[in-house]
C-alpha positions in Angstrom: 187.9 -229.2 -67.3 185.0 -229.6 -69.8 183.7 -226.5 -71.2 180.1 -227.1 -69.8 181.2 -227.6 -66.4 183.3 -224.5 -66.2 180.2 -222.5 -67.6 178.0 -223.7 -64.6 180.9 -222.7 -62.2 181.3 -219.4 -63.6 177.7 -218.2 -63.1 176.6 -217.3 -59.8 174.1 -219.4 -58.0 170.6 -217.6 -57.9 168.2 -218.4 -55.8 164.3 -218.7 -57.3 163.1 -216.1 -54.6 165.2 -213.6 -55.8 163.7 -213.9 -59.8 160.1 -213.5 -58.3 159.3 -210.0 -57.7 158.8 -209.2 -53.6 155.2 -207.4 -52.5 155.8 -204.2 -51.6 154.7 -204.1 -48.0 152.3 -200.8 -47.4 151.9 -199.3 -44.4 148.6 -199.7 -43.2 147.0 -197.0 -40.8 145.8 -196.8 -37.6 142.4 -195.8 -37.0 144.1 -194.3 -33.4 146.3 -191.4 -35.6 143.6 -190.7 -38.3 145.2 -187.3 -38.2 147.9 -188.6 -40.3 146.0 -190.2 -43.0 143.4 -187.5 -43.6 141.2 -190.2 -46.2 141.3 -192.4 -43.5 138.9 -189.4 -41.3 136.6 -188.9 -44.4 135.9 -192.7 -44.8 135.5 -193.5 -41.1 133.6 -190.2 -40.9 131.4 -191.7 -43.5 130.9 -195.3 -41.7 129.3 -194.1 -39.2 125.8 -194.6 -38.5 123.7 -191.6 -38.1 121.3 -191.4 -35.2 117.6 -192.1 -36.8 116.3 -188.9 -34.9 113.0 -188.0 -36.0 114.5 -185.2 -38.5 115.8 -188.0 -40.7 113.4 -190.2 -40.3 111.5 -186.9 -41.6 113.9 -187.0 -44.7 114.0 -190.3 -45.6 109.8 -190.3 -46.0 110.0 -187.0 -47.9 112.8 -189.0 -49.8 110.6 -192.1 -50.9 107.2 -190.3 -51.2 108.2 -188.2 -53.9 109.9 -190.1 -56.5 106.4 -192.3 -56.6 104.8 -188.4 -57.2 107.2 -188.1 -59.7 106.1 -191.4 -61.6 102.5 -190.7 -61.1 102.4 -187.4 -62.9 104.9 -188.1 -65.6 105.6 -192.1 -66.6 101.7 -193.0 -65.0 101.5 -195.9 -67.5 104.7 -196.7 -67.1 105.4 -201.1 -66.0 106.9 -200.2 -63.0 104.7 -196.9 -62.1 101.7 -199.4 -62.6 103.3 -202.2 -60.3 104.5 -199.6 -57.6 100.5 -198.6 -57.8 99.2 -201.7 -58.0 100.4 -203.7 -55.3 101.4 -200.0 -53.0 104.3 -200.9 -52.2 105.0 -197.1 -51.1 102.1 -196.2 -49.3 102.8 -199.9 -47.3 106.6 -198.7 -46.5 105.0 -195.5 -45.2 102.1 -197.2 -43.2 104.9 -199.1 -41.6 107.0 -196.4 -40.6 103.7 -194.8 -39.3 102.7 -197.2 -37.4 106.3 -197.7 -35.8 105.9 -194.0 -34.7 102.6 -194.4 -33.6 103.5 -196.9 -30.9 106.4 -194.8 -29.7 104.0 -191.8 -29.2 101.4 -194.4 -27.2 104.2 -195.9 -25.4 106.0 -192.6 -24.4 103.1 -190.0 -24.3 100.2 -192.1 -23.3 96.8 -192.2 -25.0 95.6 -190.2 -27.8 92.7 -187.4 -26.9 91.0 -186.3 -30.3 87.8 -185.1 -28.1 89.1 -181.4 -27.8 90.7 -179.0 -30.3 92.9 -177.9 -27.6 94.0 -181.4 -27.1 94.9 -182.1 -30.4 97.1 -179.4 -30.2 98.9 -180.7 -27.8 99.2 -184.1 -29.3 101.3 -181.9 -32.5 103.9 -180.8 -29.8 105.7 -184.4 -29.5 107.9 -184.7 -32.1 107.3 -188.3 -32.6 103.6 -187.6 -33.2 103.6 -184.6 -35.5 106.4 -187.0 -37.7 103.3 -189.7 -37.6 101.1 -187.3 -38.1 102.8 -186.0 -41.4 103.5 -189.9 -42.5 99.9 -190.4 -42.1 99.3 -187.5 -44.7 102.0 -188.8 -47.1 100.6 -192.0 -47.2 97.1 -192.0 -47.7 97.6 -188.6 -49.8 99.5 -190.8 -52.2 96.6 -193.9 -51.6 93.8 -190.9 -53.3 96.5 -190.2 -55.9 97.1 -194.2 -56.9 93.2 -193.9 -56.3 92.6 -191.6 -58.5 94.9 -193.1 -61.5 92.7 -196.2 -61.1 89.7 -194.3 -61.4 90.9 -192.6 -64.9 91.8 -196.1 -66.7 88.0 -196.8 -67.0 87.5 -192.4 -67.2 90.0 -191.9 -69.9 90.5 -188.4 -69.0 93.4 -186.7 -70.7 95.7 -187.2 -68.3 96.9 -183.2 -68.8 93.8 -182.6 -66.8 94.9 -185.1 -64.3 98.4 -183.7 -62.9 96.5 -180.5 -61.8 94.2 -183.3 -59.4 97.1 -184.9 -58.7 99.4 -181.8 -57.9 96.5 -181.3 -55.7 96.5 -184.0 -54.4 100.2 -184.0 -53.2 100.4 -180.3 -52.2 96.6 -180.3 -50.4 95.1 -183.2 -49.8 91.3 -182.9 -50.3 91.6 -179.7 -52.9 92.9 -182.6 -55.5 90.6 -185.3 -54.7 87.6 -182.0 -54.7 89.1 -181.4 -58.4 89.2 -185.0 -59.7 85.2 -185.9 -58.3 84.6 -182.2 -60.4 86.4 -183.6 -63.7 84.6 -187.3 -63.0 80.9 -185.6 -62.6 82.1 -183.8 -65.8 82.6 -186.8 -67.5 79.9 -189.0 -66.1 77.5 -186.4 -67.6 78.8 -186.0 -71.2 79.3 -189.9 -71.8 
C-alpha cells in the first residue's frame, strides 16, 4: 500500500460544516412574559406613545419656545439665531400649534364671546383654550422679541441694555416692549 494512500485512510473524514463555527441560537423573548426579561418592560415601556393631552402639548411649547430665548439673549448675532429670526421659524411652529387648538376649542366649545369680562373667564376654564391662549402669548411674545432685535441692528444699542427688554419681554409681555420704546426714544434723541 503506498504511503500516501494509507495517510488519507488514516485520517478521519471531516465534513466542511463541522470546521465553520455554528451561530449560537439566542433565545428571543416574548413580549407575552415581559416579566422574565425585565429590559424587555423598560424598552417596550419606552415605545409607547404617550397620549398628546393638553399637559404635554403644554410641555413641548415651553420646550421649543425657550431655547429660541436662549439664543436671543446670549448668541443674538449668532448664523443660526439670525436665520431662526429671520425667516420665524419658531413663532410659525407655535402659530401652528395654536391654531390647531383653536379649532378644537371652536369645534368643541362653540363660539368665542370676548364682549364680557365675565365671559372671557369662562372661555380660560376649557383646557384646550387656556393651552391656546398661552401659545398665543409664547408666540407673538417671542414675534416683539425677534421684533425688537431687528429694531437694534439699525439702533446699535449695547445689547447689555437689551436682555433686560428682552427678559421683559419673555417674562411680561408689554413691560419689555414699554422698556425697549424707552431705550429707542433715548436713542432717537441723542443721535
Amino acid at each position: 500500500m503506498d504511503h500516501a494512500k494509507r495517510g488519507r485512510q488514516s485520517r478521519p473524514e471531516t465534513n466542511l460544516t463541522q470546521l465553520i463555527p455554528q451561530k449560537r441560537r439566542f433565545k428571543i423573548p416574548h413580549f407575552h412574559s415581559p416579566h422574565k426579561y425585565p429590559i424587555f418592560v423598560v424598552l417596550t415601556n419606552y415605545s409607547k406613545p404617550t397620549p398628546m393631552t393638553p399637559a404635554t402639548i403644554f410641555s413641548i411649547v415651553n420646550l421649543i419656545a425657550m431655547p429660541m430665548w436662549l439664543l436671543m439673549i446670549f448668541l443674538p448675532k449668532w448664523k443660526i439665531t439670525r436665520y431662526l429670526i429671520d425667516y420665524k421659524i419658531i413663532p410659525i411652529i407655535l402659530s401652528i400649534i395654536y391654531a390647531v387648538y383653536i379649532f378644537i376649542s371652536l369645534s368643541t366649545g362653540g363660539g368665542m364671546d370676548f364682549g364680557t369680562l365675565a365671559s372671557v373667564m369662562e372661555l380660560f376654564t376649557a383646557e384646550n383654550t387656556v393651552l391656546a391662549g398661552w401659545v398665543h402669548y409664547l408666540a407673538f411674545d417671542l414675534l416683539v422679541g425677534m421684533w425688537i432685535l431687528d429694531q437694534n441692528k439699525e439702533l446699535e444699542i449695547s445689547h447689555l441694555l437689551i436682555i433686560p427688554c428682552l427678559l421683559g419681554t419673555f417674562m411680561l409681555g408689554p413691560i419689555g416692549f414699554l422698556l425697549f420704546i424707552i431705550l429707542k426714544t433715548i436713542k432717537k434723541a441723542r443721535s
